[in-house]
Each structure stands twice: as C-alpha cells, then as structure tokens.
N, C-alpha and C positions, 0 to 999 in steps of 0.2 A: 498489662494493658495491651490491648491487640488494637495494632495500628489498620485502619484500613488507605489502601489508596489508588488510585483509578489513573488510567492513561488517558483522562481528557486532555489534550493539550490544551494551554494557556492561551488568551488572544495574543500574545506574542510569538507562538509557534503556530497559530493558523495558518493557514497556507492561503497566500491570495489568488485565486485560479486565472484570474483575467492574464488577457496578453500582456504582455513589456508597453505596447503604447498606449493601450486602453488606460494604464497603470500613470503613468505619467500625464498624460492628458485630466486622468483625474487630481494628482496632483497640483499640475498650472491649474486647472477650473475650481482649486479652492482657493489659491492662492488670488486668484482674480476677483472670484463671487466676495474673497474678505476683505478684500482693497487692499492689499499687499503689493498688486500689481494694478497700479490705478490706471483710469479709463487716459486712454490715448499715448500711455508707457509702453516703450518695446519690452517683448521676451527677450529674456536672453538668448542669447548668438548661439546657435547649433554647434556650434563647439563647445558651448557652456553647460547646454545641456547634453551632448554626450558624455562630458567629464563627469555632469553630477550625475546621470543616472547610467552610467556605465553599458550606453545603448549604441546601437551602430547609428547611420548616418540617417539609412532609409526610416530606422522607426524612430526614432525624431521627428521625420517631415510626416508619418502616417501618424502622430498627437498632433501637430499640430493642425493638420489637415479635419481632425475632430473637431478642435477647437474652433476651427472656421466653417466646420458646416454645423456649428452650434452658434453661430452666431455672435460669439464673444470675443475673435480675433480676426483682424483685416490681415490680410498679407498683398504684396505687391511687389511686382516683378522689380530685381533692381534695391527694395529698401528691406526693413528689417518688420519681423510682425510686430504689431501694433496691439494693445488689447481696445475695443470698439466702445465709444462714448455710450452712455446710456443704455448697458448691457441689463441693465438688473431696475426693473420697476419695484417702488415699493407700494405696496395696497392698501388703504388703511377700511378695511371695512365696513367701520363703524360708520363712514362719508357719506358711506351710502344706504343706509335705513332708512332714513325718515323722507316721505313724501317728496315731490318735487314741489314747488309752489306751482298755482294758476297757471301758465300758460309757458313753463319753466321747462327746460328739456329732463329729458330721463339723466337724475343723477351721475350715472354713470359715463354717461357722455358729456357732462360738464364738468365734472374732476378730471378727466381727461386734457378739454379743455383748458383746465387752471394749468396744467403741465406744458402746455404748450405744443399737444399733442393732436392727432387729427382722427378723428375716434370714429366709428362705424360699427352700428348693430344690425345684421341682418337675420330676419324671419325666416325658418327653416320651413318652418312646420308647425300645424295647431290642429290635435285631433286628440279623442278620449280613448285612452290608454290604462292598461295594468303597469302602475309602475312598480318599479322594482321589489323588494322586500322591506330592506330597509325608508326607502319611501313610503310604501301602504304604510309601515310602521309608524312612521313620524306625522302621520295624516289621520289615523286611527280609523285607518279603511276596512268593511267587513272583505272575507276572505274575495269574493267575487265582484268585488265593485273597483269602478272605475276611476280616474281624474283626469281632466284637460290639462293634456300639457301644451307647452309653450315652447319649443324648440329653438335657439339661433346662436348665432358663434358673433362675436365680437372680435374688430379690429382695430388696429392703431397705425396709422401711417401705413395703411393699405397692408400690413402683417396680419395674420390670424391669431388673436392669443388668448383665447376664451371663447370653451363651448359650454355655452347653458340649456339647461335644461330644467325649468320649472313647470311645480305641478301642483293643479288648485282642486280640492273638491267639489265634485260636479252639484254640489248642492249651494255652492258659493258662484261658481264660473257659471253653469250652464245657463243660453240663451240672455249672457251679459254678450261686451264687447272683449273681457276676457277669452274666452271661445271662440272669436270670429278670428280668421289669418286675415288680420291687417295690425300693423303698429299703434299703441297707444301712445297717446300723446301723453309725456310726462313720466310716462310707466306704469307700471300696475301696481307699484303700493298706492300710487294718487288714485287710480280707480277703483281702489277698495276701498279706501276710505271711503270716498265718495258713497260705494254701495253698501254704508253702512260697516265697515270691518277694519278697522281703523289698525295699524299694527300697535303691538304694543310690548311685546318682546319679540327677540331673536336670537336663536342660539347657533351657534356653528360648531360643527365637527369634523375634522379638518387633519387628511392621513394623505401619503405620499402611497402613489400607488405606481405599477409597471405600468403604459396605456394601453387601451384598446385597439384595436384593428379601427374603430372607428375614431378615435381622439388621435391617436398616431395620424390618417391621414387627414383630418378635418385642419390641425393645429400646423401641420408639416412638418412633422418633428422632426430634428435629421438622425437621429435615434433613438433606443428605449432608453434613455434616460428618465425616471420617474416623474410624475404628474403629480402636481398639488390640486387634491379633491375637495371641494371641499360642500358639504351636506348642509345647506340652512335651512332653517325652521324660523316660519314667522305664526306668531299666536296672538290674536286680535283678542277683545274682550273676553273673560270668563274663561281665560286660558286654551283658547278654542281654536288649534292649525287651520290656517288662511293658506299655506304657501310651502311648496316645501322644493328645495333649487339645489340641483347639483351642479356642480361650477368647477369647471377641469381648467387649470392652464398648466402650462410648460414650467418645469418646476425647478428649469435653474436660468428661467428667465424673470421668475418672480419669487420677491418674499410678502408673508403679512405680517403686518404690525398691529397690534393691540395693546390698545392706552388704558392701563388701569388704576382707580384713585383706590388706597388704603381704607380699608372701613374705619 
C-alpha cells in the first residue's frame, strides 16, 4: 500500500502573522467579551502580563492601548486598567418585528429604552437606488429596476453603533411616506401594515465581515476589527418581499441572541 502525504501543516503549526500586541490584545478581548474578566475588574498588572506573554514593557502598554480605543478598558493615571461596564450589548432580534402599536415609538428605540439606554435614529438619506446584488436578490428585482432606500445610523448614549440601511420596492414605497426623507412615526413595519403589507415572516442572515471605508468611519471604529452584517428579509402576505435592511454594527461591541422553541 502506498502511503500518500502532504506538508499541510496542522492548525497547531500555523503561523499567526499578527504582531506580539495585536496577539495579546486578542487574547484579554476574549477573555473580557467571555466574562472571564468581568465589567469593572482590573487586568492584570504589566508585570503579569509580561511574565505570561513573554513581551517587553512597551508591547504591553501598545495591547492595552487597543483595548482602550476599543472601548472595553478604562485606564487612569495613577490606577490599574479596569475592564468598562457595559462593554457588550446583547440584541435580541426577534424584539423588534412586530409593529409598534398606535402612537408607540419605533421598537428599536424602546428596547433601548427598557435598557436604560438613551437611543437616537438619525435619517441619512431617502432616494431610489440599485441596491446591492444580494439585495435586488432578496427583493426579486428585475435586472434594471430600482428600490427606495432608507438610509440612517443609530445611537446609544450619543455613541454610533448601527448603520442601516433598508430597501422597499418601488411598487410598495413609491409616492407613500415610506419614500419621503422625514421620520415615521412608529417605524415603517407600522406603516406597512397600515398600507396594507402587514409583515409576516422574517429571516436573517447574518456573517462577520472586514468594514467598509464607509462603516469604519460612520460607526468610528477604532480598528478593522470585524463587523456583524446582518441581511433581513421581511415577507408580507403570499410570501411576497416588503423590506429587505442591511444592518452593520461593531462586532465586538455586540452579540445576537435567538430564542428557539423545539418543534
């Protein structure tokens, strides 16, 4: 029998090409994102971490210096860093499908609220666009037609951490209040319903991507750390795309959670 066998190396002989404190930084950022290192617990003491990662003094301070323009550790002159309260929102998606009631704000700024958070949507932009591929896709657009999108980035306590980006077909939106640049009151699943399109599934798909030139400066990201994208589809009656939103946040400032019951 003739053996064959190949110089792949194994993932234990992969090479990790990043620097020493990019390396480390990654490190403490799992160890924080898992609660290992809970909210308002010091790092260990720059001696602790030179011993364990066998690093000099300066790349120490250049991880941890990541960590704080990521927004997950305080440091202060004088005391020891700190990992920062409330580094990691959890999102439960499902909170936010279904309609607002009557005169009820946009879901999303009242789950905010339940958090005890101070939540802000602002309106970018509203005009009829080619959208993407995978959009025309989920929309079942012919190759040259258009959708009104709905542009605007969401904040929390005056932070930026969500750019959206939804897009309706011009045969649903056009000549509604959908299509005007001004805010709906409630949101615009309330306004579809109303206009007859009531939602009634929704699916999401949902992939960690590098950012853009544009999401990197919209979000302020303090590097390319990956972005959680995430693609919904909403389908009103007779299985028929109403909505279709791409939804970027910072992706080691958030997770999502989905609640599922056993058939």
């Amino acid at each position: 029998m003739t053996v064959h066998t190949t110089d792949t190396p194994s993932p234990d002989d992969a090479p990790d090409r990043r620097s020493l404190h990019e390396r480390i930084a990654a490190d403490l950022r799992d160890e924080i994102m898992s609660g290992d290192l809970a909210p308002g617990a010091p790092l260990p003491s720059t001696a602790q971490l030179k011993a364990r990662f066998e690093a000099a003094n300066a790349t120490i301070q250049k991880a941890l210096q990541v960590l704080k323009d990521e927004r997950l550790v305080v440091g202060r002159a004088g005391a020891s860093v700190t990992v920062r309260d409330h580094r990691q929102r959890t999102v439960r998606p499902a909170a936010y499908l279904a309609p607002s009631a009557p005169g009820e704000p946009y879901r999303w700024l009242a789950e905010a609220a339940k958090l005890g958070a101070r939540a802000q949507s602002t309106l970018l932009d509203v005009r009829e666009v080619r959208p993407s591929a995978d959009v025309a896709a989920a929309l079942r657009l012919a190759e040259d037609e258009t959708a009104v999108l709905r542009h605007q980035i969401l904040s929390v306590d005056g932070e930026p951490v969500e750019l959206v980006k939804s897009y309706y077909p011009t045969a649903v939106a056009r000549g509604t209040a959908v299509a005007e640049k001004r805010k709906i009151r409630g949101g615009t699943p309330a306004l579809l319903a109303e206009l007859g399109f009531p939602p009634r599934l929704s699916t999401d798909r949902v992939s960690a991507r590098v950012p853009t030139q544009e999401q990197y400066q919209a979000l302020r990201l303090p590097t390319d750390l990956p972005v959680l994208r995430t693609l919904r589809v909403v389908y009103s009656d007779d299985d028929r795309p109403i909505e279709a939103t791409v939804m970027v946040k910072a992706g080691h400032l958030y997770e999502l959670q989905y609640d599922f019951v056993p058939e």
